[in-house]
N, C-alpha and C positions, 0 to 999 in steps of 0.2 A: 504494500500500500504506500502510496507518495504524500509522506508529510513535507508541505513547504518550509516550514519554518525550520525544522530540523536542518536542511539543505540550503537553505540562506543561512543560517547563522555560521557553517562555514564559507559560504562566498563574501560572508563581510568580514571574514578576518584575513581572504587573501587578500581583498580590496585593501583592505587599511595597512596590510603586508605590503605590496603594492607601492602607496601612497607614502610608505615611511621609506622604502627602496629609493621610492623619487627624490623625499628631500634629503636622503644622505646623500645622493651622488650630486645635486646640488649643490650641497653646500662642500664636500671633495672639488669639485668644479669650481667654484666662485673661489674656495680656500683655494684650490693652487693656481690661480693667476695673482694671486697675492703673494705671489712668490716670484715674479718672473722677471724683478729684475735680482743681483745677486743670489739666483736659485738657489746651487748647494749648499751654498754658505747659511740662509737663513732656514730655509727647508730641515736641515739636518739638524742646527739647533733645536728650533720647535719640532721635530721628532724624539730628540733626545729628552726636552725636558716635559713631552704631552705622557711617554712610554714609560718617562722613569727610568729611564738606563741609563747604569754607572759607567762613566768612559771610559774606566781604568779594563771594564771588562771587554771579552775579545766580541759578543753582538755588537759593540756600540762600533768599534772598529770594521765587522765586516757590513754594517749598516750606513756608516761613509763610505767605504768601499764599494756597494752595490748602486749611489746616488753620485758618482761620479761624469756618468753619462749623461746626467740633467743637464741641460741649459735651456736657456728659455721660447726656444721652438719645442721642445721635448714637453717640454709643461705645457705649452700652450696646445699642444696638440691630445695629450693625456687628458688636457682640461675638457677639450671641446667634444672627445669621445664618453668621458662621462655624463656630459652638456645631453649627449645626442642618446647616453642610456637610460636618464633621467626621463627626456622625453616620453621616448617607450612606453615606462613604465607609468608616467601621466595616460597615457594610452590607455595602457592595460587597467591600471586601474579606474577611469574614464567608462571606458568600453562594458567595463564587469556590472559596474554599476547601474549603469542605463542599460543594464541586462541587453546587451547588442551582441550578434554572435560576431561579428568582427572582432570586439572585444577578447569575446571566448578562445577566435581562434589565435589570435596575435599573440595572448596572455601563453596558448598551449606549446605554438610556435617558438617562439620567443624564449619562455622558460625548460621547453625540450633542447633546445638547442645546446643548453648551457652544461647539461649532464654529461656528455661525454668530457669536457673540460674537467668539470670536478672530477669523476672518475679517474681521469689522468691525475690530476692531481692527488688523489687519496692513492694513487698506487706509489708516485711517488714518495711523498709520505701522510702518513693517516694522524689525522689530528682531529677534536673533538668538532672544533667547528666545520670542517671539511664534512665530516660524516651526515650534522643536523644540518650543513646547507642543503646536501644532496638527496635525502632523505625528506626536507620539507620540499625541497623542488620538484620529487619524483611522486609526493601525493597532493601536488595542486594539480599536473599534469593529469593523472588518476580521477581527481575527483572531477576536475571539467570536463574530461573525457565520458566519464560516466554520465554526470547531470547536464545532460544537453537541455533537459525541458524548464533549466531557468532562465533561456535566453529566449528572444525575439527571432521570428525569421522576417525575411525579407516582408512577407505578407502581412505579417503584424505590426508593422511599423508606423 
């Protein structure tokens, strides 16, 4: 038997999932063109003192080390593709809400796509957040695939 509300109350918390994806890569975005004139130099500071790492120890050195290649086409362009995932994901969550299957499919799209990436990633190494990214990504994918009958088709529009 199909209870709606049981079945929205998970589509609002991909929504609001969603919607808090957009404004961290926003504000990652907006944060690093705040960077772009002496990039590594300030960048690496304010990494060092948002993380909490001692410099005496060998992360903080291989974390200079790994921000070497920044300069400020590197950031601007890092910026403008978080700029353009943000979007998206206004999209997606957009789309979810005004129950629109474009929504549905871009959200399914979008978020399949990203799995094999984690996947690579957790084989290379397995870490706690690694496993609940790809784990929550593999049953929003699941659950819109299943609940087609909370979106609009073309006809109902």
């Amino acid at each position: 038997m199909y209870h709606p509300g049981k079945n929205q109350k998970y589509l609002k918390l991909i929504i609001a999932y969603k919607a808090l994806v957009c404004i961290v890569e926003l504000a990652l975005a907006f944060g690093l063109l705040s960077y772009l004139n002496d990039a590594q130099d300030n960048l690496v500071t304010s990494l060092v003192e948002i993380l909490n790492i001692d410099i005496a120890k060998h992360y903080a050195d291989e974390l200079v080390k790994s921000t070497y290649f920044l300069d400020s086409g590197t950031l601007l362009g890092i910026s403008a593709g978080l700029f353009l995932m943000a979007v998206i994901s206004f999209f997606e969550a957009y789309g979810l809400h005004m129950r629109r299957r474009w929504g549905e499919w871009l959200t399914v799209i979008s978020t399949a796509s990203f799995i094999p990436f984690e996947i690579y990633a957790i084989s290379s190494e397995v870490t706690l957040l690694r496993v609940i990214t790809l784990i929550v990504n593999c049953l929003i994918v699941y659950y819109l695939v299943k609940h087609k009958e909370l979106f609009k088709s073309k006809t109902e529009i």
